[in-house]
C-alpha positions in Angstrom: 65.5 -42.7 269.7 63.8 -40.1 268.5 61.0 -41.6 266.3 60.4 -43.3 269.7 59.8 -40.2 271.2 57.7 -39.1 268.3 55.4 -41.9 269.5 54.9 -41.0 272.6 54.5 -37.2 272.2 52.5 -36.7 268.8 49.1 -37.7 268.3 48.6 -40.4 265.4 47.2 -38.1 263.1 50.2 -35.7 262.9 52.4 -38.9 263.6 51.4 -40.9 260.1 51.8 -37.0 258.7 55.5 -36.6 260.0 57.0 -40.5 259.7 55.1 -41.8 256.5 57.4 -45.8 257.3 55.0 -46.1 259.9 51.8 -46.7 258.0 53.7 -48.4 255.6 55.3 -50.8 258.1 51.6 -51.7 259.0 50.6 -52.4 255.4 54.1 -54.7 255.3 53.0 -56.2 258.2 49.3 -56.7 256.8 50.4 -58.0 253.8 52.9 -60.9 255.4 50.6 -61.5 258.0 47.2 -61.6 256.6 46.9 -63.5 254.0 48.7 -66.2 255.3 46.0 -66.7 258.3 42.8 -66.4 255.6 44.7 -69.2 254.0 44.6 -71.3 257.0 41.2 -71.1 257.6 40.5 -72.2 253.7 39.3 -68.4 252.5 41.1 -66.9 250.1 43.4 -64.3 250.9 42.6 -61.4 249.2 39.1 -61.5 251.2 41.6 -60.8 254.3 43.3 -57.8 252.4 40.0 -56.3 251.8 39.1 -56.9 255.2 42.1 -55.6 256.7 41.7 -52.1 254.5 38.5 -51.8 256.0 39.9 -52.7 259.6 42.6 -49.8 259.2 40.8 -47.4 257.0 38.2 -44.6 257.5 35.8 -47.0 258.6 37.6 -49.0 261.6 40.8 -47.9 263.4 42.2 -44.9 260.6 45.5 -45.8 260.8 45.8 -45.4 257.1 45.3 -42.3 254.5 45.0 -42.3 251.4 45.4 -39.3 250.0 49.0 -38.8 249.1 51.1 -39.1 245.5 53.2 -42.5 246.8 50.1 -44.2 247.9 48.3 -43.6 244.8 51.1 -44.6 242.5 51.5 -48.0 244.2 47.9 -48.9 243.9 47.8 -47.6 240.2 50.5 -49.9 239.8 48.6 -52.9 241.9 46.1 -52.0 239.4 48.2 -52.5 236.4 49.4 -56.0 237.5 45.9 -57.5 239.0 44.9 -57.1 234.9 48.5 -57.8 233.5 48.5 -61.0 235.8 44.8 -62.1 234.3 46.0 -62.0 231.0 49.0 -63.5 231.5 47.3 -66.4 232.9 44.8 -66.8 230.4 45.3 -71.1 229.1 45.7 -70.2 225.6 46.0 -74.5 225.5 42.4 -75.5 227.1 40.6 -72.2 225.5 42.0 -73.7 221.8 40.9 -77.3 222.8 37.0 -75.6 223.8 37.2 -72.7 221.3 33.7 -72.7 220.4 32.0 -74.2 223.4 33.8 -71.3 225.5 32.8 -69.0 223.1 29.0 -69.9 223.6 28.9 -70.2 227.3 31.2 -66.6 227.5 28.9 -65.0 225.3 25.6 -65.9 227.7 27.7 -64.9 231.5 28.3 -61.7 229.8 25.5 -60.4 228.1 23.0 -62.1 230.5 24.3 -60.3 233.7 24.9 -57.4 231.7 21.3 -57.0 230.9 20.3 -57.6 234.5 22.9 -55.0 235.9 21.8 -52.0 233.2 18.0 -53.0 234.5 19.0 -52.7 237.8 21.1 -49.6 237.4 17.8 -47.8 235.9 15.9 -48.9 238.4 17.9 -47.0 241.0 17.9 -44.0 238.7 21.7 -43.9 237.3 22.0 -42.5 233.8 22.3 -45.3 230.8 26.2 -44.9 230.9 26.7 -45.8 234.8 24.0 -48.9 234.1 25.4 -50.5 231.2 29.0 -50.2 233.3 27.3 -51.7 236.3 26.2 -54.2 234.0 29.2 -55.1 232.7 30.4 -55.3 236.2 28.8 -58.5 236.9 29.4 -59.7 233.7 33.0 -61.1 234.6 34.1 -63.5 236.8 37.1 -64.8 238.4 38.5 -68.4 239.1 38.8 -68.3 242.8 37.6 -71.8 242.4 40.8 -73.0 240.4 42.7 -74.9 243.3 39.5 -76.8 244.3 38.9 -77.8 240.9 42.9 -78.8 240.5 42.8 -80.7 243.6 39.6 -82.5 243.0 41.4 -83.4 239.4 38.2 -81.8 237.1 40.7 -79.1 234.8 40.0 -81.7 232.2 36.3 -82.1 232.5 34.6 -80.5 229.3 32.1 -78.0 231.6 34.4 -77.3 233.7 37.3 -76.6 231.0 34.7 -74.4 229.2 33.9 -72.3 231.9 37.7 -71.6 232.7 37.6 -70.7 228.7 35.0 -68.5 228.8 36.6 -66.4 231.7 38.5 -64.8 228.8 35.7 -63.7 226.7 33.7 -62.1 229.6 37.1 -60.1 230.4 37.7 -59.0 227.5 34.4 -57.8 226.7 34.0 -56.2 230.3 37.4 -54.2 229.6 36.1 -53.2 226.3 32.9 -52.0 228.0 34.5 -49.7 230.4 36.9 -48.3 227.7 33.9 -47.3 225.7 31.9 -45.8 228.5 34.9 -44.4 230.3 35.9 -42.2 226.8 32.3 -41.8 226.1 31.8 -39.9 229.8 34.8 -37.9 229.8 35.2 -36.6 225.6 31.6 -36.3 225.9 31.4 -38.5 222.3 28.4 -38.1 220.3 27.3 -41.1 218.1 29.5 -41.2 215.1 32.9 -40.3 217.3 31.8 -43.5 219.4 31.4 -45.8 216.3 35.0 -44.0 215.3 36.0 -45.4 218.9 35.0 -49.0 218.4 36.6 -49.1 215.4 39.8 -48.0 216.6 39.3 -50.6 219.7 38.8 -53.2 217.3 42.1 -52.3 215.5 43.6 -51.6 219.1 42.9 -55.5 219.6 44.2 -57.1 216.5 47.1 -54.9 216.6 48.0 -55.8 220.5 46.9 -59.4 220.2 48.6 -60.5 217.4 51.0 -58.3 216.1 52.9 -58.2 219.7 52.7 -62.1 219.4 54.1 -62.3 216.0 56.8 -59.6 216.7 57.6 -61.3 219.8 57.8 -64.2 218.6 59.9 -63.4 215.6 62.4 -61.2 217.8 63.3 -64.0 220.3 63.9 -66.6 217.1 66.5 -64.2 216.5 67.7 -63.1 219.5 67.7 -66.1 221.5 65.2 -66.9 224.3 67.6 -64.7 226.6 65.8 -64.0 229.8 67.0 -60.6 229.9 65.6 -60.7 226.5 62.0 -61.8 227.3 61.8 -59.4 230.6 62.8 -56.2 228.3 60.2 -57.6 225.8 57.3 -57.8 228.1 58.5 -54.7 229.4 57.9 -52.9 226.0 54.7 -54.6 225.3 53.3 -53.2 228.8 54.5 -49.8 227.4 53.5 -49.9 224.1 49.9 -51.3 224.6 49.6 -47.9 226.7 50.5 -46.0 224.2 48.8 -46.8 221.9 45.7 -47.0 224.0 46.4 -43.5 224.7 46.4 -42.4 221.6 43.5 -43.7 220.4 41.7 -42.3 223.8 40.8 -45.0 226.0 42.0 -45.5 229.4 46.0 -46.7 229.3 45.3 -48.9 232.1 43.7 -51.1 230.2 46.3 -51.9 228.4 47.6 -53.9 231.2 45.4 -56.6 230.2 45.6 -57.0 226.2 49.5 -56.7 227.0 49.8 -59.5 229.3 47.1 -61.5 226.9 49.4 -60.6 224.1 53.1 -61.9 225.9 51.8 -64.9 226.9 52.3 -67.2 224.6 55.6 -65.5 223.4 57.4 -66.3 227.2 55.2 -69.1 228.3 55.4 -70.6 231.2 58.5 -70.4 232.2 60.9 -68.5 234.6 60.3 -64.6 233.0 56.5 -65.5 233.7 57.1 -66.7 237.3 59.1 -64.0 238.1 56.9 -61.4 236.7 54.5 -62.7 238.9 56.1 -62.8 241.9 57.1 -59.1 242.1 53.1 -58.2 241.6 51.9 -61.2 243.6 54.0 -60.8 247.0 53.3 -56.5 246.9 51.8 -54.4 244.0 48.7 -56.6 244.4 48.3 -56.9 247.4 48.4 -53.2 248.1 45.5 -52.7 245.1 43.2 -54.8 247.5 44.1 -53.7 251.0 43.1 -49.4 248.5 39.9 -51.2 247.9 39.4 -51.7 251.8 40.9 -48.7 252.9 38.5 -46.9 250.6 35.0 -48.2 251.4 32.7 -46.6 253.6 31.3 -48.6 255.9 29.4 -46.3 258.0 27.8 -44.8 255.6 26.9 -48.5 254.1 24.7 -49.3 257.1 23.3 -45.7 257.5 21.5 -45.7 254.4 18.9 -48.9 253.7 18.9 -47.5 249.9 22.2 -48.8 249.9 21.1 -51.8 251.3 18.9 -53.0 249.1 21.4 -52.0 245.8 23.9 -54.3 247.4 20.9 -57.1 247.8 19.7 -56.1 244.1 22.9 -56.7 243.2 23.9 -59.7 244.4 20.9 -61.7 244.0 21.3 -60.2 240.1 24.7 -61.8 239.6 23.2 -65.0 241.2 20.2 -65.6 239.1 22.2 -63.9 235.9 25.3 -66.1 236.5 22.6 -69.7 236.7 21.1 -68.5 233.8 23.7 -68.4 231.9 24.5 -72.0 233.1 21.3 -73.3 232.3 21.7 -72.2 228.7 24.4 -73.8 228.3 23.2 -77.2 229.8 19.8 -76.8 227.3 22.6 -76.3 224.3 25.4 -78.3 224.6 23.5 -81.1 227.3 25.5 -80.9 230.6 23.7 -82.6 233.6 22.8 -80.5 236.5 25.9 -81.0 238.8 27.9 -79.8 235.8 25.5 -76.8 235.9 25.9 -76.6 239.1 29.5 -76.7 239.1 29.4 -73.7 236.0 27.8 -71.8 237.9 29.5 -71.4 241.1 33.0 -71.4 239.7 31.5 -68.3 237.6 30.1 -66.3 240.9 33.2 -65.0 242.0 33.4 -61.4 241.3 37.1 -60.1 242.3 39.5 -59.3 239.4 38.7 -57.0 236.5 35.7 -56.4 238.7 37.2 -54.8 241.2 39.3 -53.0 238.6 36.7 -51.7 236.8 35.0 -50.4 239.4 38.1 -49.1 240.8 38.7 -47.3 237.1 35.0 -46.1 236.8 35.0 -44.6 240.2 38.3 -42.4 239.8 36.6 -41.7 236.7 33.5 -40.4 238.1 31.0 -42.5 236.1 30.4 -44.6 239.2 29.3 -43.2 242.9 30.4 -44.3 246.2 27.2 -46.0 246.3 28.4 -48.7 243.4 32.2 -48.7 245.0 30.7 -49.6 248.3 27.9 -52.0 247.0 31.0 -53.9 244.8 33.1 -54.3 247.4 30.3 -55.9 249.3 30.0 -58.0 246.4 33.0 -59.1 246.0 33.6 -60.6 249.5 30.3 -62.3 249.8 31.0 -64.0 246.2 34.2 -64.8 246.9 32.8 -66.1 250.0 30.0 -68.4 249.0 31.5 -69.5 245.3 34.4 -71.7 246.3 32.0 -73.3 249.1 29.5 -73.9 246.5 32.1 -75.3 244.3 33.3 -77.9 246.5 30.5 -79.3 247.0 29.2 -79.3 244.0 32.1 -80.3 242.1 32.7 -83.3 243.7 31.3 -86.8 242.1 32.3 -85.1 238.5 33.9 -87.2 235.7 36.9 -86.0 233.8 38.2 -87.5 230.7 41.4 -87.6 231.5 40.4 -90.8 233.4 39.3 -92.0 230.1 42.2 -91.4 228.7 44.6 -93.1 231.3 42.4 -95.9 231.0 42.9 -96.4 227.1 46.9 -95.4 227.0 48.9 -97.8 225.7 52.3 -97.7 228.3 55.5 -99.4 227.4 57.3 -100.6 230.2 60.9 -99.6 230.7 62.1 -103.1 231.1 60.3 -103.8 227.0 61.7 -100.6 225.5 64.5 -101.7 223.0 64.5 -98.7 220.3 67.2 -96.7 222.3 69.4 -96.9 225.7 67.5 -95.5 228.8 70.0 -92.4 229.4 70.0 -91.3 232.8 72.4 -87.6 233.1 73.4 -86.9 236.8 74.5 -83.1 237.2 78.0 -83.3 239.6 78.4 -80.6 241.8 78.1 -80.8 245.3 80.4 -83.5 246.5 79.0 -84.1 249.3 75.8 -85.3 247.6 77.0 -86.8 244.7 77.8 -90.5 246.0 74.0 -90.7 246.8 73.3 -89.5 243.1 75.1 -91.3 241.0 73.7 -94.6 243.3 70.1 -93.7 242.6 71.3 -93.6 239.0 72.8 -96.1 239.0 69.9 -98.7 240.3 67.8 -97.2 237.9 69.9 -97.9 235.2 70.6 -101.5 235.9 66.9 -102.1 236.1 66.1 -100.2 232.5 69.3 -101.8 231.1 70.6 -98.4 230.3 73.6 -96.1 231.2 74.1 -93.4 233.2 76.0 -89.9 231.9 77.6 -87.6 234.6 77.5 -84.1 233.5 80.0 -81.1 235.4 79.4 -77.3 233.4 82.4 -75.3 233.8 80.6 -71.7 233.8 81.8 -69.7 230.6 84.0 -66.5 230.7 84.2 -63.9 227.5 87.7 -65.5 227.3 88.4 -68.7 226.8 91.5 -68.9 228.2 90.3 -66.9 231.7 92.0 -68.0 235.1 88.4 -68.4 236.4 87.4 -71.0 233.6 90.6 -73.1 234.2 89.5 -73.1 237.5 86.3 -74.4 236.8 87.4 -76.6 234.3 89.7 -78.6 236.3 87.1 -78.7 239.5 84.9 -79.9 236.7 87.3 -82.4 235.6 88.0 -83.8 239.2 84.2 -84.1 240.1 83.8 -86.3 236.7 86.7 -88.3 237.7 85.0 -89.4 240.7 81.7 -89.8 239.7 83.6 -92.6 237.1 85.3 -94.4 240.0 82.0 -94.4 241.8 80.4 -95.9 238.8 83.0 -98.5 237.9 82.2 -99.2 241.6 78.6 -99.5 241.0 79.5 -101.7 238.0 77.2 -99.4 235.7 77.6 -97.9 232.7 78.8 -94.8 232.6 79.7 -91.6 230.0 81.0 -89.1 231.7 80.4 -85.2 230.0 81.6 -82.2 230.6 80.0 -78.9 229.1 80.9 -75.2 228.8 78.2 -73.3 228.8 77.0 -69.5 230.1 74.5 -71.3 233.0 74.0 -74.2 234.7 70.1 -74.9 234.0 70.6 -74.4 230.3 74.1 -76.2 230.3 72.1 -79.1 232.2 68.6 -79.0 229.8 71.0 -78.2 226.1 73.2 -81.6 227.1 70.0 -84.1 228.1 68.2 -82.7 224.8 71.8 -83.4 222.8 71.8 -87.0 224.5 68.4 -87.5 224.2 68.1 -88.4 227.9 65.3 -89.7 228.9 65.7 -89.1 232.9 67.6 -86.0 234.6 68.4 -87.1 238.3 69.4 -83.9 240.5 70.2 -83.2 244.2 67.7 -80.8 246.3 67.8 -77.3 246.0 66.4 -75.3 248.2 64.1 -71.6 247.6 65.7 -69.8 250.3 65.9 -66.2 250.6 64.8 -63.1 248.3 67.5 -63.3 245.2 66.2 -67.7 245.3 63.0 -66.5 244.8 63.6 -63.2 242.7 66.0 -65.1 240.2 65.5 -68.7 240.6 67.7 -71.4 241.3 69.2 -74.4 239.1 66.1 -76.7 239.7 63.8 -74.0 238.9 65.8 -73.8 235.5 66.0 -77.4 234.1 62.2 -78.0 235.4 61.0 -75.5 232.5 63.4 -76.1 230.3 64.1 -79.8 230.1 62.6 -82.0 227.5 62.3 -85.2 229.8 61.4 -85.8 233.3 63.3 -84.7 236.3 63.8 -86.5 239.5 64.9 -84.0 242.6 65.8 -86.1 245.4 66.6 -85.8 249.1 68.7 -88.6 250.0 69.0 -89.2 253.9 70.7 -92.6 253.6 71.9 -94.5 250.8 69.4 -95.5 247.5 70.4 -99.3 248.5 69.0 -99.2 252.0 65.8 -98.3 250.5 62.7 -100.8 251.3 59.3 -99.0 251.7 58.4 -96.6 249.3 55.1 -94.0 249.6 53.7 -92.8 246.7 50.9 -90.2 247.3 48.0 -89.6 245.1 45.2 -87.6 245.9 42.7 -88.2 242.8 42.6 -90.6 240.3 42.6 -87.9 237.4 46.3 -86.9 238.4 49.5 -88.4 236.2 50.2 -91.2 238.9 51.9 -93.4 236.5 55.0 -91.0 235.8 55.9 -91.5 240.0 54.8 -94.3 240.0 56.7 -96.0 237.6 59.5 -94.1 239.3 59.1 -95.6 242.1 58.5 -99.0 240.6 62.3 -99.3 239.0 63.7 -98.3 242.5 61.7 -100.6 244.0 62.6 -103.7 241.7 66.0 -103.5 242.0 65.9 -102.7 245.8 63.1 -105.8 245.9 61.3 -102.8 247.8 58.0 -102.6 248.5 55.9 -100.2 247.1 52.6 -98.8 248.2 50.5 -96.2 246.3 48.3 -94.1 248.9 45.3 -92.0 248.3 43.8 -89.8 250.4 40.0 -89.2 250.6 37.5 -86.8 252.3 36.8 -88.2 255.7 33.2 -87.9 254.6 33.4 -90.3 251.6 31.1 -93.3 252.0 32.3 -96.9 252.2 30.9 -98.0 248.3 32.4 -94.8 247.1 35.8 -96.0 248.5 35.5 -99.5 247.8 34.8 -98.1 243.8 37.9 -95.6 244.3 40.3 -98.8 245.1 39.2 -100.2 242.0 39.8 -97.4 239.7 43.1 -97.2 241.5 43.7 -101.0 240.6 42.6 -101.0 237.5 45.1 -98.1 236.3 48.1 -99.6 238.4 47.6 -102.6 236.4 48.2 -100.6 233.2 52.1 -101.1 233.7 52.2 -104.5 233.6 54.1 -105.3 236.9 55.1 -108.6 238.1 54.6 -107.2 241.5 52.3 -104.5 241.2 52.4 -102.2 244.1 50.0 -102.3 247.3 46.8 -100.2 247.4 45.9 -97.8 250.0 43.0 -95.7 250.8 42.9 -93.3 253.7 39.7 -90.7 254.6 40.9 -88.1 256.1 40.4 -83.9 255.9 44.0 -83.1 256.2 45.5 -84.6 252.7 49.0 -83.6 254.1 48.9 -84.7 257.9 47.4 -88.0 256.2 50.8 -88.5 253.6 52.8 -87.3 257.0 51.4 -89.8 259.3 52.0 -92.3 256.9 54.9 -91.5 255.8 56.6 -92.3 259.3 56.8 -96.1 258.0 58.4 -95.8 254.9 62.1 -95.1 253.7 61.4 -92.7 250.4 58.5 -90.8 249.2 58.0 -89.9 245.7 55.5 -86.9 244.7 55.0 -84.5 241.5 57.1 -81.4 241.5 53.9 -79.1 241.1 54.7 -76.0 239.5 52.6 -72.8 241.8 49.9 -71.1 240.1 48.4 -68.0 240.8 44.4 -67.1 240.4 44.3 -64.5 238.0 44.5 -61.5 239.5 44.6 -62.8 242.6 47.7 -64.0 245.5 49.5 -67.5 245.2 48.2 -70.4 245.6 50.4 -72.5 248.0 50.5 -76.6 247.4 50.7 -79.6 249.4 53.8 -80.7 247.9 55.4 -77.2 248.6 54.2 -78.3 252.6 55.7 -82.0 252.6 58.5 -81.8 251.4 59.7 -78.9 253.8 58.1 -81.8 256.4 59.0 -84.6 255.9 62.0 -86.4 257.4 62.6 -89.6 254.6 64.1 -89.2 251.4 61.7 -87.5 248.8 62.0 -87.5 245.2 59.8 -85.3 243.3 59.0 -85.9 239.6 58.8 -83.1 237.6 57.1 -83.4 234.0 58.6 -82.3 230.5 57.4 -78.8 229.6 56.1 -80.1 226.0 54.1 -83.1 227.3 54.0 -84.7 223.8 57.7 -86.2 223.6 58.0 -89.6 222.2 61.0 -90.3 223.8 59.6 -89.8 227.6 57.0 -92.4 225.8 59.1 -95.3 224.9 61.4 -95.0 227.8 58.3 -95.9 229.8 57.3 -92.3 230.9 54.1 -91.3 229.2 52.5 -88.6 228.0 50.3 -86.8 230.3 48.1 -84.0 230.8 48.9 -81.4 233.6 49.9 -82.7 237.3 46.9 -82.2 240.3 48.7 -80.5 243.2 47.8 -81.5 246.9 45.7 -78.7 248.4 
């Protein structure tokens, strides 16, 4: 009651100044609500935080200020984790596999733009430090233009994989740019103390980059790839790298970066990673963007045509820099023109270390409110017009993973005699576990194989612990049933149970003992902060396992099954792990299966026609006696299309696709993520080995694959 009547007595001003929840409320409320509506309209969602900063900053409604300690700390830290989440994202994989091709096309998007911004900075009279920085501003880039290129399948098209690779060099070099010229403007260096710093950078680098990785990697060989033990690693990395940095005098911030770049091969991709992530991405970042709103000056933008024209100078520079730099390396390493094309646009958009250098030189003093204002600017309209450009021209592009599905050799289930097909079925939840162990179970009578029903008893520090007996002997009745149920089903069956300290590890440790080459689980869903925060079971086994997992959603029973969907929306995606899936189901149901691929709406007929027969031509790569029905549907929704259609068929089977985030950017959401909270059939989602090269997922009919496409 009485913050109510604080509302109604006190004006806003002394209001925000008396009850500091109230501003903060609106940023929670701007962070939940924004986003999510850019999203919806197909822009990225750190345009809308930007926006929104602008809306409730000094320039629109002032329902923000800035200037106080808490504020400031939370977007240093936003800071922090936009360049901790870059490098931690960097594909160490794709930038080995186009080392030197990267390294070419990196080298011309940075020193290119670079050379245009430090013109352009002289030409509106900044000193040679603030040009060279502005320069350097343009110089890097950031993959807004990811989740088009995923969904359109092209991650493992040569240009396209070379450009992602290249992100890293212009990043690098940008950070190292601003560390110079940063230390250079405030120690006031003279020549030989700045050769002294660029030496010390260059130890800085080797130091960060590979000792942390070697350390890292040597500590968690003997300490066990603990998550508790990776988080406190990564934790002392991020401290470390910034101090170090600060001793050497460059700015401690970025540090940020060269950590995350040095941790990220040491806790791949896996639940410490996600984690990590999802603490910046849901509010450190998001508050970084909505400071870079609240601080520009709008009014002051529109007053001044000076301004004007820097803004135009600017972006038309990064244009004409950013083709250039394409067109080299088309002349070099002979790309056609909608490769070019496609280089060029997915390298326009200025947003992550740009915005944090700009950010970094501006507290710093080196750049005016002029650049801050004009950047900004710059950002939004290139994170604007890039992923449109992209799209368009992206689409029609080979990728060679096509190639490769084309030329794999698969071996059927039904001809793979080295070893049993071992299918482990986790028992927990009784209530699901009939439905389980019957999915198994027709999957092993097709493959000839056997199916092995697993029950962890959780472990205790004593052996002997009331709570472990209890576990033990819930553990024990669960198995006992799950061996009726498959004497019943007249399967094979092996029944296991495990003591171990969690169920994910228990689950992955057992299918890697028994060299499984299938893991059949119930759903589980994310629900709630700690699911989200910590993870579930699913979450575990998925990054852990060695073979493929199958999470299903059984609304009836496995034998009732006739019509299976199974969704694909390009031709580049691993459709022969689901599919194959759903093949075995469907031959021992004598169900009918129908592959389904979703098109624009805008795709001519010829195109189509050519798109069936692609479609064919890799279907028939299995080898089935009654190969599964082709469909092809143009639409612009790829999820109401799958839903729609879905309404005639019994089970749908997808890729479990894993979310990515944009480098220093906000999650990207997936059309899996949407369906299967949609649709009313059964689902099983596939989810892939994490080391794609196992022999045994091979033979057992399950081949080795390149990363899955998601739906977008």
């Amino acid at each position: 009651m009485v913050l109510l009547e604080r509302i109604a007595v006190l004006p806003y001003s002394q209001l925000i100044e008396n009850e500091p929840i109230i501003p903060f409320a609106i940023l929670l409320v701007v962070i939940l609500v924004v986003p999510i509506i850019f999203e919806r309209l197909r822009l990225p969602g750190l345009i809308g935080l930007i926006l929104s900063g602008i809306l409730i900053g000094q320039s629109g409604w002032n329902l923000f200020k800035i200037d106080n300690s808490i504020w400031e700390l939370l977007s240093t830290i936003g800071l922090a984790y936009v360049l901790f989440v870059a490098g931690l994202e960097v594909d160490l994989e794709q930038l080995s596999r186009q080392r030197n091709r990267a390294l070419g096309f990196g080298s011309f998007a940075f020193c290119i733009p670079l050379l245009l911004g430090t013109l352009l900075g002289r030409v509106f009279e900044f000193d040679w430090l603030s040009s060279i920085l502005i320069g350097s501003l343009l110089s890097s880039y950031t993959l807004l233009a990811y989740p088009i290129i995923n969904r359109l399948g092209l991650t493992t098209n040569e240009a396209v994989g070379v450009t992602i690779g290249a992100s890293i060099f212009t990043d690098i070099a940008t950070l190292l740019t601003l560390a110079v010229c940063v230390a250079i403007h405030l120690q006031q260096f003279n020549i030989w103390q700045t050769i002294a710093l660029l030496g010390w950078l260059a130890v800085y680098c080797v130091v960060v980059l590979v000792g942390f990785d070697w350390v890292g990697k040597e500590f968690l060989r003997r300490s066990g790839e603990d998550e508790g033990n990776q988080f406190l690693f990564v934790l002392t990395a991020v401290f470390l790298a910034a101090l170090i940095a600060q001793l050497i005098g460059i700015q401690t911030i970025i540090a940020a970066f060269f950590a995350g770049l040095a941790v990220n091969e040491v806790i791949g991709d896996g639940p410490v990673k996600q984690k990590i992530m999802f603490v910046g991405t849901v509010l450190f970042i998001p508050i970084f963007f909505v400071d870079l709103g609240l601080r520009l000056n709008l009014p002051a933008f529109f007053k001044d045509m000076g301004l004007v024209w820097l803004t135009l100078s600017l972006v038309c520079g990064l244009v004409a820099s950013k083709f250039i730099a394409a067109l080299l390396a088309k002349l070099i390493y002979r790309y056609n023109w909608r490769e070019v094309l496609t280089m060029w646009s997915i390298s326009l958009p200025q947003v992550a270390v740009t915005c944090c250098v700009t950010f970094v030189g501006y507290k710093a003093e080196l750049l005016n409110s002029e650049i801050f204002n004009s950047v900004i600017v710059l950002v939004l309209i290139t994170s604007f017009i890039g992923p449109i450009i992209t799209s368009r021209a992206a689409r029609g592009l080979n990728s060679s993973l096509l190639k490769q599905q084309e030329t794999a050799t698969y071996v059927p289930v039904s001809e793979q005699i080295d070893s049993p097909f071992n299918i482990i079925v986790p028992v927990y939840n009784p209530a699901t576990q009939q439905h389980l162990m019957e999915m198994a179970a027709l999957l092993a009578h097709q493959a000839q194989g056997k199916i092995m029903p697993l029950a962890i008893a959780t472990a205790t520090a004593s052996m002997d612990a009331p709570q472990l007996e209890h576990s033990l002997r819930r553990s024990e009745r669960l198995l006992n049933k799950a061996t009726a149920l498959s004497r019943f089903l007249d399967v094979e069956a092996e029944p296991l149970l495990r003591i171990d300290d969690a169920f994910a590890q228990g689950i992955s440790r057992t299918a890697r003992e028994k060299k499984a080459n299938l893991i059949v689980m119930g759903w589980g869903k994310r629900t709630g902060l700690k699911a989200r925060l910590f993870g579930n079971v699913i979450d575990g086994v998925l990054w852990a396992s060695h073979c493929p997992v199958a999470v299903t959603r059984l609304v009836e029973s496995p034998s009732k099954i006739q019509r299976i969907l199974v969704p694909v929306e390009n031709l580049t995606a691993p459709i022969l792990q689901p599919l194959q899936l759903a093949t075995l189901l469907g031959e021992s149901n004598q169900a009918q299966v129908t592959v389904l691929n979703v098109c624009d709406r805008r795709t001519s007929s010829s195109k189509i026609s050519h798109r069936r027969s692609q479609l064919s031509l890799l279907v028939s790569k299995l080898g089935l006696s009654n190969p599964p029905e082709v469909q092809i549907i143009a639409h612009e929704n790829v999820a109401q299309a799958i839903l729609q259609a879905a309404r005639l068929y019994d089970l749908v089977v997808l890729p479990f696709i894993r979310n990515r985030t944009i480098p220093g950017g906000l999650a990207i959401s997936d059309v899996t993520t949407q369906l299967a909270s949609q649709l009313t059939c059964s689902i099983i989602m596939l989810g892939e080995p994490s080391q794609r090269t196992n022999n045994a997922t091979v033979k057992a009919g399950y081949p080795s694959s390149q990363p899955v496409t998601s739906y977008q």
